[in-house]
N, C-alpha and C positions, 0 to 999 in steps of 0.2 A: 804467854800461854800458848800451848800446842791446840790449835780446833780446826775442826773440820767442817762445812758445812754441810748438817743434817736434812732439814726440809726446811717448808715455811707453812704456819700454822694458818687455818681458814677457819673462823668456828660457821658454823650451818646451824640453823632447824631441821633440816634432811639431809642427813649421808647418802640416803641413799638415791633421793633427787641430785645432790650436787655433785655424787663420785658418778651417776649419769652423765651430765653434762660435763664432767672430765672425761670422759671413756671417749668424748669424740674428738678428745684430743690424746687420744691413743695411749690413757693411761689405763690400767689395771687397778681393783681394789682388793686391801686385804682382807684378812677377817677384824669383823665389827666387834671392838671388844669395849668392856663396861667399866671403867674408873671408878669407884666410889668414894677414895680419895678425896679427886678433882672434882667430883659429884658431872662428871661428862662418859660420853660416849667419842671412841674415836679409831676412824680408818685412816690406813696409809693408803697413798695411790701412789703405784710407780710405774715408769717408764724411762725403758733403756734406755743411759746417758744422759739423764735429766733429770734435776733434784725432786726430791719427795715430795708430796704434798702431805698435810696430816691433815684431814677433817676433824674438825671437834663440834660434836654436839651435845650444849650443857646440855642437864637435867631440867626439870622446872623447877624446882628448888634452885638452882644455883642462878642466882637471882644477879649477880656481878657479869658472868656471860650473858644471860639473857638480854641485860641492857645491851651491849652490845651488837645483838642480831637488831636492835631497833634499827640500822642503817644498811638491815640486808647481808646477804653472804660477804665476807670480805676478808682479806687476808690479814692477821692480828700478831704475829708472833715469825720471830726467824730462831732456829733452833742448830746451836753448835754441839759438834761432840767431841770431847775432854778424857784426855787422860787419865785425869785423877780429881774427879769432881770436888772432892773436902781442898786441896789448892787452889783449885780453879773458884770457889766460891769466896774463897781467903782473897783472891787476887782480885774476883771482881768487887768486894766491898771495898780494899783499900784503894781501887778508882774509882769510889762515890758512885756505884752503882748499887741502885734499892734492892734489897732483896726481898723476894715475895715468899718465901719461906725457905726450909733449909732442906738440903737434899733429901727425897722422901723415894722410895720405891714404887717403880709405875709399871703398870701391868701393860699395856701396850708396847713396851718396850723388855719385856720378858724380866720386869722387875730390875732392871737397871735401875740408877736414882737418876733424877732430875732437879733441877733448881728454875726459878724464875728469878729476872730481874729486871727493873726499869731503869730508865737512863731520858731524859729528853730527849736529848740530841739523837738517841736512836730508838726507841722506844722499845717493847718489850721481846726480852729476851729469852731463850730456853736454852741448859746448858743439859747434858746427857751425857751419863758416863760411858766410858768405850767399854 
């Protein structure tokens, strides 16, 4: 499979506390956009020659993040970008990797589709179409 690496996902209670505390590490944030999907909130923060970062702050309804933030900000997800996402999901199933649902359109990413997928040996995954 062709991937590139995208960001790595942090979920937060505050974006806008924690893309603070990245600004002193000379990153920039984007605009704060609303998932309903994902039931999350989530910014980019970038910085020249240095992978993304994506904040994600569920909702309170989304009760699967929320556990989550029980052990504080923490980085949760590494996220590839793919060619041809309906391959790419064809390819990550047939190496036993879980899929957490099937490519859906994400507004953060100007409607591009996304997938998740878990694996133990490396745990969760985001895949993005180019």
């Amino acid at each position: 499979m062709n991937s590139r690496f995208e960001h790595v996902g942090y979920v937060t209670d505050d974006i806008a506390k924690t893309a603070e505390t990245f600004r002193l590490l000379g990153y920039t944030a984007d605009q704060i956009v609303d998932d309903d999907t994902q039931r999350t909130r989530i910014c980019f923060l970038r910085k020249e020659g240095e992978p993304n970062i994506e904040l994600v702050e569920p909702f309170e309804d989304n009760k699967t993040m929320q556990k989550m933030l029980k052990r504080g900000v923490t980085p949760y997800h590494t996220c590839y970008e793919v060619d041809d996402i309906m391959t790419a999901y064809e390819e990550m199933v047939d190496q036993d990797f879980t899929p957490l649902f099937k490519p859906v359109a994400a507004p953060a990413f100007n409607n591009r589709k996304i997938c998740y997928f878990w694996k133990s040996e490396v745990g969760l995954i985001e895949l993005v179409n180019r």
